[in-house]
N, C-alpha and C positions, 0 to 999 in steps of 0.2 A: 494519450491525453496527458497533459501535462498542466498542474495546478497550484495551486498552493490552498490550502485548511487548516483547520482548526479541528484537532481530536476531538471526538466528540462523544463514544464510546469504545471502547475495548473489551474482547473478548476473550477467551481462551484460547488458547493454542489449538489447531485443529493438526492434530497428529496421526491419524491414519493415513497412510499410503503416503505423499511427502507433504511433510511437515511444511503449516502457512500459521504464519501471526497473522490476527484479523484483527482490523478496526473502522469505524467509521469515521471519516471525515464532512463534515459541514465546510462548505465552500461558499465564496462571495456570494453566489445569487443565489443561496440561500438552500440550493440541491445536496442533498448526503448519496454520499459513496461509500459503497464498504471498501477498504483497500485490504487483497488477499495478497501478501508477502510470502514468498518462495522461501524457508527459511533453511532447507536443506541447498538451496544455489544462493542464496545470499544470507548476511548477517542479519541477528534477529536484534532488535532495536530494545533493548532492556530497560532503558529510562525512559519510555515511550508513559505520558500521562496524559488525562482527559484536559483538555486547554492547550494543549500544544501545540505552536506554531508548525505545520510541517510543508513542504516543497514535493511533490512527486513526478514522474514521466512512467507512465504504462499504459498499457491495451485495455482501452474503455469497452464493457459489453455491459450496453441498457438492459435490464429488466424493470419489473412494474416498481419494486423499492427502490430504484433512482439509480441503480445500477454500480457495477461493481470493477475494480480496476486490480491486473494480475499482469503478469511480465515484468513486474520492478525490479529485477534484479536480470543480472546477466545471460543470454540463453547459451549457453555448455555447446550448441549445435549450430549458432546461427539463423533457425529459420525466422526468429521473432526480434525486431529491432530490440534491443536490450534497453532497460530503464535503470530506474532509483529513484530511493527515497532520502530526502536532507530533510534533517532533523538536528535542531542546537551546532549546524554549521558542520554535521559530520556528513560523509556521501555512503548510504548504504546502499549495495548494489552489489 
């Protein structure tokens, strides 16, 4: 999937087993995402705040909360088309 949103909330770092920066994004038609960032295979986005224009490409999986987006960063192995996230015009990935 690939999008573009508006931050909408952030979370804590979920740091058990590999570390993911998590936030939600509100999108054009009005649907929120969480986006779960790999933050041990990609850079972790530190000026990330609620209102923020951001850009993403990763692997969409629906659940009933509107579903959530992971692979934005590079896969180390190949099996998974690689993503990223743009944010303030930088390419995290």
């Amino acid at each position: 999937m690939r999008a573009f949103g508006i931050v909408s909330k952030i979370f804590p770092d979920d740091v058990k087993g590999s570390r993911h920066q998590k936030f939600t994004v509100k999108l054009k038609n009005n649907q929120s995402v969480l986006i779960v960032h790999n933050i041990d295979l990609g850079a972790k986005i530190f000026d990330l705040h609620i209102g923020d224009k951001i850009e993403f490409l990763g692997e969409y999986q629906w659940n009933s909360a509107g579903g959530m987006v992971h692979w934005t960063h590079i896969d180390p192995h190949g099996k998974h088309k690689g993503g990223w996230i743009r944010h303030k015009g930088h390419l995290y990935n």
